[in-house]
C-alpha positions as CSV (number, residue, x, y, z in Angstrom):
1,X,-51.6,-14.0,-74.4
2,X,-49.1,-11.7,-73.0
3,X,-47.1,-12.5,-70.1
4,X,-46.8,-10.7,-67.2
5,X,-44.0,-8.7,-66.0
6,X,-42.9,-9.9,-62.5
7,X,-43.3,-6.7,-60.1
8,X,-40.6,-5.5,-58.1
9,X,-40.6,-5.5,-53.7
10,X,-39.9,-1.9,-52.8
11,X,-37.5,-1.7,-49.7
12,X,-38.9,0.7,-47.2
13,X,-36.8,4.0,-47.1
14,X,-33.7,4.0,-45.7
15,X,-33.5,0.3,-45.7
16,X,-30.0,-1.2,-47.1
17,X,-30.6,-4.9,-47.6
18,X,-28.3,-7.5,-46.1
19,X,-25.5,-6.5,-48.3
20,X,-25.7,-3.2,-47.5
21,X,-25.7,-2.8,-43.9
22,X,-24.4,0.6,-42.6
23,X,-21.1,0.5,-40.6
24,X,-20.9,2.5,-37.6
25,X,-18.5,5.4,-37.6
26,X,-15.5,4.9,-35.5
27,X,-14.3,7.7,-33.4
28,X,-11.7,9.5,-34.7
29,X,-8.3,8.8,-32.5
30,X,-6.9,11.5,-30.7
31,X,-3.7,12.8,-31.2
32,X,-1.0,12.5,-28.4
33,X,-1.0,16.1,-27.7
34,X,-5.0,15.7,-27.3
35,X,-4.5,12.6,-25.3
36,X,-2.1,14.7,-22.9
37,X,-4.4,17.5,-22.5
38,X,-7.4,14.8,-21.1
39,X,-4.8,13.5,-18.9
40,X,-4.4,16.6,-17.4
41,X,-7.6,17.4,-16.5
42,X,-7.5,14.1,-14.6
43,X,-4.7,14.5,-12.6
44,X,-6.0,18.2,-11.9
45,X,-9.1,17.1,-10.7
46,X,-6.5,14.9,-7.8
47,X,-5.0,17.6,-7.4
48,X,-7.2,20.0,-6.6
49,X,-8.2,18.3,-3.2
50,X,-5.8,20.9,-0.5
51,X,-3.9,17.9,0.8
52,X,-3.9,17.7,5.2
53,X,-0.6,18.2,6.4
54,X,1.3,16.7,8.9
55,X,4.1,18.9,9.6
56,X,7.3,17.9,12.3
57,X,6.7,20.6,14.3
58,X,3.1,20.8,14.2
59,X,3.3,16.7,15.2
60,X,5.4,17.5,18.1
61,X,3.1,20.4,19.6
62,X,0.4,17.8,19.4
63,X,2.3,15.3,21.2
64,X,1.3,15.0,24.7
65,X,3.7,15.5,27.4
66,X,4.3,12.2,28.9
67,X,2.9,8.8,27.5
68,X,2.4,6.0,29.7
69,X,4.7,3.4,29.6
70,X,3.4,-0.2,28.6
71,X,1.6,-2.2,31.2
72,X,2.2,-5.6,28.8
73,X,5.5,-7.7,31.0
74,X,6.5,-10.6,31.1
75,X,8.9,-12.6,33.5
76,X,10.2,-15.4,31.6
77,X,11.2,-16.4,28.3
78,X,8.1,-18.1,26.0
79,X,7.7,-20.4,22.9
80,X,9.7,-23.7,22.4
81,X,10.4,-25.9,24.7
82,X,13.0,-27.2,23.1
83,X,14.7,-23.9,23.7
84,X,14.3,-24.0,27.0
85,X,11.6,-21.7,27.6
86,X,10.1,-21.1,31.2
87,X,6.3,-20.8,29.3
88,X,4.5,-19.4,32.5
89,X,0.7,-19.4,32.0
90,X,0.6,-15.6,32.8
91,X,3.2,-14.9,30.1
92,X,1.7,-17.1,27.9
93,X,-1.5,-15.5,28.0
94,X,0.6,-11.8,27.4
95,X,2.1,-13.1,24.1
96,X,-1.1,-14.7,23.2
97,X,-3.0,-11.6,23.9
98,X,-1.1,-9.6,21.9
99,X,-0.3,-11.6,19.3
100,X,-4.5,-11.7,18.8
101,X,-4.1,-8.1,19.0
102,X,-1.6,-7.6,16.4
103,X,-2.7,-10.3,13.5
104,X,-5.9,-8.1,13.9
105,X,-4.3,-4.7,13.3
106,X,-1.4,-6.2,10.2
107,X,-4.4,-8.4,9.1
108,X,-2.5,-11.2,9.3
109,X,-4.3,-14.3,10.4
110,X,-1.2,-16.8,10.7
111,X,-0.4,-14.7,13.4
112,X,-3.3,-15.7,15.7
113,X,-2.3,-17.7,18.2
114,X,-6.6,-19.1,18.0
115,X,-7.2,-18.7,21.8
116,X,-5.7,-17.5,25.3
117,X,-5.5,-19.9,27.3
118,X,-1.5,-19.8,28.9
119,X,-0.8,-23.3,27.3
120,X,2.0,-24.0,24.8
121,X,0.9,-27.3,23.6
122,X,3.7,-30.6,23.0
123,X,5.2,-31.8,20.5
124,X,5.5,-27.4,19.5
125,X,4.3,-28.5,16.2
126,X,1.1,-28.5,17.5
127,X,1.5,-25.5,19.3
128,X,-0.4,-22.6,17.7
129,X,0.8,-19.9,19.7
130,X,4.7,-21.2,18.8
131,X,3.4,-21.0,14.5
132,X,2.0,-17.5,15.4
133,X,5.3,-16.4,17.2
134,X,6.8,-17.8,14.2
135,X,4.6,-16.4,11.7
136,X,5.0,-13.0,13.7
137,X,9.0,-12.8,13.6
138,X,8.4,-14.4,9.8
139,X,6.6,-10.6,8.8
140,X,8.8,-8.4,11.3
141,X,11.9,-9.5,9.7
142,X,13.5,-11.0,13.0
143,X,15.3,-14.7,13.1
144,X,12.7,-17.1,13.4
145,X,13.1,-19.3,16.2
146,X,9.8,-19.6,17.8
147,X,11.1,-17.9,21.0
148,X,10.1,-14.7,22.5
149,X,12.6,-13.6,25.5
150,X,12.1,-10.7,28.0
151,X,12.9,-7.4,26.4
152,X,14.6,-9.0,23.3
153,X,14.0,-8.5,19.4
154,X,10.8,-10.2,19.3
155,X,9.3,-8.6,22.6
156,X,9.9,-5.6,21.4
157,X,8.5,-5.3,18.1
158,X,5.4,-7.8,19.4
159,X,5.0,-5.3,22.3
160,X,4.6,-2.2,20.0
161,X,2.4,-4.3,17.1
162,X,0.1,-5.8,19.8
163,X,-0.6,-3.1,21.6
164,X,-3.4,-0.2,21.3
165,X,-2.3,2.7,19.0
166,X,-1.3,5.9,21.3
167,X,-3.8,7.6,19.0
168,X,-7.2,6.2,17.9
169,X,-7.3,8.3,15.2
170,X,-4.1,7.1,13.9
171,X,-4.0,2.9,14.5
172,X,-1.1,2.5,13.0
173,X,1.3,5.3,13.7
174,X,4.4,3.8,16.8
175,X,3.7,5.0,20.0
176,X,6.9,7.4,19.5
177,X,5.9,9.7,16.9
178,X,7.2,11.8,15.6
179,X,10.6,11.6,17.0
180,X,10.6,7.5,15.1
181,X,9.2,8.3,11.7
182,X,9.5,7.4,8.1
183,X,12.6,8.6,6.9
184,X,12.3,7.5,3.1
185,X,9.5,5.4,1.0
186,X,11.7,4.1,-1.9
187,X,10.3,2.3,-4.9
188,X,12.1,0.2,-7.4
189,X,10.0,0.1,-11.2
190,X,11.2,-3.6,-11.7
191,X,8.9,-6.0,-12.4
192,X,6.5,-7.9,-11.4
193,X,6.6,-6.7,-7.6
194,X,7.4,-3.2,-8.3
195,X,9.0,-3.1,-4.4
196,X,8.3,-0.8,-2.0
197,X,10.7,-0.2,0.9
198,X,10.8,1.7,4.2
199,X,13.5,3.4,5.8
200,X,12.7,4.6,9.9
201,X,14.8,6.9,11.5
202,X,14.6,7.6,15.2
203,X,15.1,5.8,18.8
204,X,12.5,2.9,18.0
205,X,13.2,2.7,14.5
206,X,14.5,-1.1,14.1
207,X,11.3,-2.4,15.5
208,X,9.4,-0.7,12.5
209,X,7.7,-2.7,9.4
210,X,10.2,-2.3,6.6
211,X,8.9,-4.1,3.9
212,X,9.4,-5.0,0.9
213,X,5.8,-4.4,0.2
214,X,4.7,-5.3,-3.5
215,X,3.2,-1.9,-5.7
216,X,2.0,-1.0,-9.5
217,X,3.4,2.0,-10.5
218,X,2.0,3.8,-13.7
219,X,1.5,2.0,-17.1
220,X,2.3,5.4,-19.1
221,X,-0.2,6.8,-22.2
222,X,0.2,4.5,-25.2
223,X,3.1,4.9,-26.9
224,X,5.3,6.9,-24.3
225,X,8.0,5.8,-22.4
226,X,8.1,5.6,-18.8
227,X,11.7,4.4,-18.4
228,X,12.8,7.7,-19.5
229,X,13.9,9.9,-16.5
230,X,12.1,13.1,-18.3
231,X,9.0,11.8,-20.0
232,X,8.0,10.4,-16.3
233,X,7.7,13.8,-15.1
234,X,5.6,15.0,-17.5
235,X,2.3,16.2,-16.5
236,X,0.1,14.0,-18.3
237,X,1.8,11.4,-19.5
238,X,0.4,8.8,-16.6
239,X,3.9,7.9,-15.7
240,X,5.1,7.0,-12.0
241,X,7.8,10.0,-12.0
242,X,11.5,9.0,-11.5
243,X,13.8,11.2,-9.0
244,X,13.5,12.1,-5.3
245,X,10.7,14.3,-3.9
246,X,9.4,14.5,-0.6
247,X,5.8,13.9,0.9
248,X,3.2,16.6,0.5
249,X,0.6,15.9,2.2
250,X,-2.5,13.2,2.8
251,X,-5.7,12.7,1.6
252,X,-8.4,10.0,2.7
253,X,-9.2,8.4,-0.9
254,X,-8.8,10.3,-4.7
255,X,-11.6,12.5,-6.4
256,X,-11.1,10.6,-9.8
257,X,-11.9,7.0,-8.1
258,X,-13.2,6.5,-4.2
259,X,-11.5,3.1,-4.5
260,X,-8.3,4.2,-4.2
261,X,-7.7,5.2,0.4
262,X,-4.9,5.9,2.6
263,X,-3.8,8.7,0.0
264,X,0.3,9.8,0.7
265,X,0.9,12.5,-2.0
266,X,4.9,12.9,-3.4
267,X,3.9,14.8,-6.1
268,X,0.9,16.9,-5.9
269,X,0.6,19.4,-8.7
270,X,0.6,15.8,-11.0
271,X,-2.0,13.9,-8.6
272,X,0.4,11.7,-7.6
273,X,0.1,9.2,-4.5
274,X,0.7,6.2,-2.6
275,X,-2.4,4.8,-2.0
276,X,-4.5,1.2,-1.5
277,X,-5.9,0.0,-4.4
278,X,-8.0,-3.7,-4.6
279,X,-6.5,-4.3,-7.9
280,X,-2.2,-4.3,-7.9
281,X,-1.4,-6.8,-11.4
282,X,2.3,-7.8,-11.5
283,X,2.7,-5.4,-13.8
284,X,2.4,-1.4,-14.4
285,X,-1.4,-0.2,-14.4
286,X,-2.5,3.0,-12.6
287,X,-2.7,6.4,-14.1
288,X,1.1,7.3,-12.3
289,X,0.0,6.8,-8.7
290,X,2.1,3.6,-7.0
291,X,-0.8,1.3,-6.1
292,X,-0.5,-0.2,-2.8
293,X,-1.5,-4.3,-2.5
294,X,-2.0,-4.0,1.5
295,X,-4.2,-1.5,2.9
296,X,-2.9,-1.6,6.0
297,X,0.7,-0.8,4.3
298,X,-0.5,2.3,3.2
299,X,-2.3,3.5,6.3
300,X,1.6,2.8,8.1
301,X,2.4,5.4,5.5
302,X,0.0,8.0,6.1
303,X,0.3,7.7,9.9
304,X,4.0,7.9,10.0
305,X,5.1,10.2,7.2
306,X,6.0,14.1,8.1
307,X,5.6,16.6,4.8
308,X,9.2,17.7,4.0
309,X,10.6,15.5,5.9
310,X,9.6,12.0,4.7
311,X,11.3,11.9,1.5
312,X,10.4,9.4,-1.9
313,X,13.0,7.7,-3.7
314,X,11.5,6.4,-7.3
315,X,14.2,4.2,-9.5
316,X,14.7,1.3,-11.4
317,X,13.7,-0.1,-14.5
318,X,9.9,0.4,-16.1
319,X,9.0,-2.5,-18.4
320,X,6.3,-0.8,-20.5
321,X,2.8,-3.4,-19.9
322,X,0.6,-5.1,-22.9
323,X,-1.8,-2.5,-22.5
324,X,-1.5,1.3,-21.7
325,X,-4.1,3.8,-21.3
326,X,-5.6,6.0,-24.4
């Protein structure tokens, strides 16, 4: 008897087996030139937004006349003890008021004194109101000696930081704009805090924030150079740019990403900015904007840069990231 022949599975059509499993094409890489050209159309699409300009003269016909001077006195030295200070309930409760005033505004919660109440406790270690004057003169740059005297350092710059901004639509801009303004923003490209630095010029300008503030500058398209002066420049290339250049203009957040507020352009035509960001690595990331770690740090620079004549200082060295953009 015959035997018979074992029959054959069909596969279905279009089916490969196991072994033969179709691979998904991969997209074909663009070239650098390509990559350049959808760079462009990003920064464009920043730039397009007419920036609101703040000019000097239009800031000084806007000025009113006469500004009240501030009611906030006190009579006696207050703080430490130890250093001999008169502490006076009422002036107590004047530093403490406006030391709550001011960790609110710089969003700075070592700065709260955690009540009014006129008191500065004993031993001064257990004083909150002496670790908030502390903490205060810690951030403005001034000695730390836990001592606040009539009309000194430390009353001057927690008189201007405590009290209400001259314009509500501004919070942060001093109450003597714009004859105190920012003179220069100046950012170094070293790593990891990329610094950010602020030079004031006018009659209050020592009691001004100065930084350094920490930044990101721009991580560069893959396989460029950011350290070099001329490739920074170019449109495209997601670069921070090098050189000096002055502030253009203001914006309240980007087109190409609502994330990024507080928008200080230096370099327009490129969509190039200050601005907050909620994500500032210790090391080069944005598309060639400087990324701001402290919102309230780039709100100081919106409310007291002048176009023209607020100048931006970009130098250092880049260190070119683990990753750049595509």
């Amino acid at each position: 008897m015959a035997k018979k022949k074992p029959q054959l599975k069909r596969q279905a059509a279009g089916s490969t087996g196991k072994k033969g499993k179709r691979k998904k094409s991969a997209k074909p890489k663009l070239t650098l030139k390509q990559r350049l050209a959808r760079a462009k159309k990003l920064e464009a699409l920043d730039a397009g937004k007419p920036p609101l300009a703040v000019s000097r003269k239009r800031a000084l016909e806007s000025q009113p006349q006469s500004r009240s001077t501030p009611s906030a006195v006190i009579s006696g030295s207050v703080g430490r003890w130890e250093k001999n200070a008169q502490n006076l309930p009422e002036d107590v409760k004047t530093v403490q008021r406006l030391l709550e005033t001011a960790a609110q505004k710089l969003q700075a919660p070592q700065m709260d004194p955690k009540g009014v109440d006129g008191l500065i406790a004993h031993p001064p270690r257990n004083s909150n109101t002496v670790n908030a004057i502390e903490a205060f003169q810690s951030r403005s740059n001034i000695s730390v000696d836990g001592l606040i005297e009539p009309g000194g350092p430390t009353w001057q710059a927690l008189l201007q930081a405590g009290s209400p901004p001259a314009d509500p639509s501004h919070p942060l801009r001093n109450d003597d704009f714009p004859q105190t303004y920012i003179q220069q923003i100046s950012v170094r490209l070293d790593d990891p805090d990329h610094s950010l630095t602020l030079t004031w010029t006018g009659p209050k300008a020592d009691s001004q924030q100065t930084g350094p503030f920490r930044t990101s500058p721009g991580a560069g398209l893959k396989g460029l150079n950011c350290n070099d002066d001329a490739t920074s420049r170019r449109s495209g290339s997601k670069c921070t740019p090098k050189g000096t250049r002055s502030v253009q203009g203001f914006a309240r957040r980007l087109n190409s990403d609502s994330r990024a507020t507080y928008v200080t352009w230096f370099m327009q035509s490129r969509g190039i900015a200050f601005h907050y960001f909620p994500s500032v690595p210790e090391y080069a990331a944005s598309h060639g904007c400087v990324r701001i770690e402290l919102v309230n740090v780039a709100r100081l620079i919106q409310d007291n840069s002048i176009v023209d004549d607020t100048q931006v200082v970009v130098s250092g060295t880049w260190t070119k990231p683990k990753k750049q953009w595509d």
